[in-house]
C-alpha positions in Angstrom: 26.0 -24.6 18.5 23.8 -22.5 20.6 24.8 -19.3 22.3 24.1 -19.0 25.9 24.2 -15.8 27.6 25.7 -14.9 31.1 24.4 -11.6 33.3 26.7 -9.6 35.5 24.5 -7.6 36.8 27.1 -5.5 38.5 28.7 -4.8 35.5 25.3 -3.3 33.6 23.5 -1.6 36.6 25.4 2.0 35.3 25.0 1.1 31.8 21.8 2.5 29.4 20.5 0.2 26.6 20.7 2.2 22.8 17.4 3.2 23.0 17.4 5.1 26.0 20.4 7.2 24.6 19.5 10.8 23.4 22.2 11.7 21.2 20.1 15.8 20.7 20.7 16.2 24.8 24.3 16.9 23.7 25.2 17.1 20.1 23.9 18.6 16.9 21.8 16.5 14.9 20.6 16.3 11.2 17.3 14.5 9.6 17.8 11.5 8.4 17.1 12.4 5.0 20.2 15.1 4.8 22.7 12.4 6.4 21.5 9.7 4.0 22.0 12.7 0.8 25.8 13.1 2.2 26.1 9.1 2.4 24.7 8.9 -1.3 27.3 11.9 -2.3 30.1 9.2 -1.7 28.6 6.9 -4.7 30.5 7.0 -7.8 27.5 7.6 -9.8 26.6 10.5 -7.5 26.9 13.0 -10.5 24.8 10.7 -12.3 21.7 11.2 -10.5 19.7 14.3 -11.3 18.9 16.2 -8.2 15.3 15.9 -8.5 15.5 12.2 -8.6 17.6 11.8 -5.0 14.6 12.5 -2.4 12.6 9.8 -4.2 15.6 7.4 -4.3 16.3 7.9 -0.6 12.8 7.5 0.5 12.7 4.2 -1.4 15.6 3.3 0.1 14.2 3.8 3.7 11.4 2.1 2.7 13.0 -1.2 2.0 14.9 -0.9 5.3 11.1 0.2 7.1 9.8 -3.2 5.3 12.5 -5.4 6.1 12.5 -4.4 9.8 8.9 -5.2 10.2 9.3 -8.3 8.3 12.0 -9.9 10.6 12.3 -8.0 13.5 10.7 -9.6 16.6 13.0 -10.6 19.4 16.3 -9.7 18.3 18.0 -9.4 22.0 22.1 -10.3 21.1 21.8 -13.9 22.1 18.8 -14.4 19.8 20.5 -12.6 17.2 23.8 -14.8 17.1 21.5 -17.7 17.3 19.2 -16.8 14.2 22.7 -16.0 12.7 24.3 -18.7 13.3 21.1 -20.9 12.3 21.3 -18.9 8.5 24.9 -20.3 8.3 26.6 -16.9 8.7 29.9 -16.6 11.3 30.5 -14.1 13.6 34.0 -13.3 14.0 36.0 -10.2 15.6 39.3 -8.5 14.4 41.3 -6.0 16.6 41.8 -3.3 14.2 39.8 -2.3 10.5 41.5 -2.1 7.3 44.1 0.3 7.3 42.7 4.0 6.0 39.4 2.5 6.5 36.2 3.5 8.2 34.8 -0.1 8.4 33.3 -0.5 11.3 32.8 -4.5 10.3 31.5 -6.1 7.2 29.2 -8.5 5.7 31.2 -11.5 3.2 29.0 -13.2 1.4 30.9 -16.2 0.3 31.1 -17.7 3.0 28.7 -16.4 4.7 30.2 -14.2 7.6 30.2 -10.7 9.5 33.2 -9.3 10.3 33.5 -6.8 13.7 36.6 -4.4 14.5 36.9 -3.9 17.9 38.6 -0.9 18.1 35.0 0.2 16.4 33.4 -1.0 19.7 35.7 0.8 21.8 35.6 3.8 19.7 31.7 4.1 20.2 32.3 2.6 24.1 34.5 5.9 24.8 31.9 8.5 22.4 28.7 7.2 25.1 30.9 7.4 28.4 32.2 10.7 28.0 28.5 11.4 27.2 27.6 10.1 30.6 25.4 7.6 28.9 27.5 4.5 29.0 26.5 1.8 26.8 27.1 -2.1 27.3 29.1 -3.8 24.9 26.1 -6.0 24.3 24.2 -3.2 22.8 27.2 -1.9 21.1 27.9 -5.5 19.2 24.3 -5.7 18.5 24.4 -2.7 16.5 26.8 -3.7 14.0 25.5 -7.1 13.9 21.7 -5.8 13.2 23.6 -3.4 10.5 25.4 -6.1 8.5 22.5 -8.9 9.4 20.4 -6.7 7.0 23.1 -6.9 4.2 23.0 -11.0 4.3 19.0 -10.6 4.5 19.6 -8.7 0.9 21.4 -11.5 -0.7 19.0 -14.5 0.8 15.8 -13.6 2.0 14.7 -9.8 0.2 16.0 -8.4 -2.7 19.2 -5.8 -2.2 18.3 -2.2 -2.2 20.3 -1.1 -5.3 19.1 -3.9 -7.6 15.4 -2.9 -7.0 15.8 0.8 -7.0 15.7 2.9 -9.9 19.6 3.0 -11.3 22.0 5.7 -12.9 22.5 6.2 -16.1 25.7 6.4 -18.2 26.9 7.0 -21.2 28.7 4.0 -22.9 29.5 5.5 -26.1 27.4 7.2 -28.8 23.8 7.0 -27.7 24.4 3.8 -26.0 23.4 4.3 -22.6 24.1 1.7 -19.2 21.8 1.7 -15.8 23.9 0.8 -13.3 23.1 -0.4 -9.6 23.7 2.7 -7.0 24.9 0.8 -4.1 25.2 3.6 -1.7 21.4 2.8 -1.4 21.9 0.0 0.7 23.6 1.9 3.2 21.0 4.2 3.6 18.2 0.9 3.3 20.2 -0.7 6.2 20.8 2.6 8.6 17.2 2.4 8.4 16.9 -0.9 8.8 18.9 -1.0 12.0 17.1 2.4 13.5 13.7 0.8 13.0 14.8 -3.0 14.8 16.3 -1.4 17.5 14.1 1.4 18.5 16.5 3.8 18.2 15.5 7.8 18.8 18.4 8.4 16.2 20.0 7.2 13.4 23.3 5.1 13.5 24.2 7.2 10.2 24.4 10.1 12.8 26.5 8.5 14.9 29.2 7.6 12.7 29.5 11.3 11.5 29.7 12.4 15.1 32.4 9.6 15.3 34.2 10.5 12.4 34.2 14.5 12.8 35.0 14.0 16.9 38.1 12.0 15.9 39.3 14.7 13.3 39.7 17.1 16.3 36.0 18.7 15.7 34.4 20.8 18.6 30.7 20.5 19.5 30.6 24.1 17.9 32.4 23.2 15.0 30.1 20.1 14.1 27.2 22.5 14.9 28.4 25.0 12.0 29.3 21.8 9.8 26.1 20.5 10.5 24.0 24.4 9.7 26.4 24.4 6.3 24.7 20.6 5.4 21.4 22.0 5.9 22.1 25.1 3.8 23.5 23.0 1.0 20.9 20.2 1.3 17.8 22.0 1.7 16.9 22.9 -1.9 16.9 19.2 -3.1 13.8 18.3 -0.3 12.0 21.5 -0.6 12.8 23.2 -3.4 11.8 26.9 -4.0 8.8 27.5 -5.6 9.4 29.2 -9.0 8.3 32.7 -9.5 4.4 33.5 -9.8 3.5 35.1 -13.3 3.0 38.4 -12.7 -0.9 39.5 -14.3 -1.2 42.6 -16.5 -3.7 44.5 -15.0 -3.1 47.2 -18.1 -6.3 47.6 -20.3 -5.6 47.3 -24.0 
């Protein structure tokens, strides 16, 4: 079955596509590489990872994404999208409401082959670019979860997935036996990347869902700003660490 698309142009002449959005005209940002060392936090084997290790692990992690997007990202408008989806044997289906206590915005299952949308996601982010003034279509909106989980089935059948290729945690089993196990917040952080690079966004849809998530706790602008400033406090030392102290010389004559 092949998706056709129908135009209303009346219905899009107000709207902006994603990549004309500029999320900085408004609300605080963060680099990339600080959002994607808060998403890694989450992992269980967070404590696992020395800090010295994380910059290199989140920089191989956008590189996957960077290499995948080049890879398969050529004309990836919605309707081509579903099509190419649909083609690599994977449904499309929408659900009202996510999980209860759950953040899911949708979800890639691998057997059988399907992504999963919430809708109350889309109309979550529908309201966040309106009272922006910078509506968005729903189009563009679907497209960006679609593009997001699209990379997760891309993992499993046409590149391999992010935490299996990446260097791994290590834990102690018992005694000096030791485990390396996958850390699969990576592929989070491979597929924001992912998604950024296919659909030429000027920010990262890992910013977005923390704006998302800290709007809908009841945070101000100002409030996020500080949150935000407290991030880059924390953060900071892992990427540029400070230099350790020069060796003073004796300049005394013996």
């Amino acid at each position: 079955m092949k998706v056709t698309e129908t135009k209303r142009h009346s219905d899009r002449m107000n709207e902006n596509r994603l990549h004309q959005v500029s999320l900085s005209v408004i609300w605080p940002t963060l680099p990339f590489t600080y959002l994607a060392y808060l998403e890694l936090e989450q992992d269980e084997l967070f404590s696992k990872i020395p800090d010295e290790k994380i910059p290199q692990l989140i920089q191989l992690a956008m590189e996957h994404g960077e290499k995948a997007a080049k890879k398969f990202a050529k004309n990836l408008e919605l309707t081509f999208l579903i099509n190419t989806l649909l083609k690599q044997g994977v449904r499309v289906r929408f659900f009202q409401h996510q999980p209860a206590n759950s953040w899911i915005r949708a979800q890639y299952i691998r057997k059988p082959p399907s992504i999963e949308i919430y809708r109350s996601s889309l109309s979550q982010m529908e309201t966040f670019f309106r009272e922006m003034k910078q509506p968005v279509g729903e189009k563009d909106l679907i497209q960006l979860h679609l593009v997001h989980e699209w990379f997760h089935h891309l993992e499993e059948t046409k590149i391999q997935r992010t935490d299996l290729i990446l260097p791994r945690a290590k834990q102690k089993i018992w005694g000096p036996f030791v485990s390396h196990k996958p850390i699969r917040r990576l592929r989070e952080i491979a597929a924001h990347t992912f998604t950024e690079q296919v659909l030429k966004l000027t920010w990262s849809p890992l910013l977005l869902d923390h704006l998302l998530l800290l709007k809908d706790q009841g945070k101000s602008r100002l409030q996020i700003r500080e949150y935000f400033q407290s991030v880059r406090q924390r953060v900071e030392p892992i990427f540029h660490p400070p230099a350790p102290p020069s060796e003073e010389l004796d300049q005394s004559t013996h």
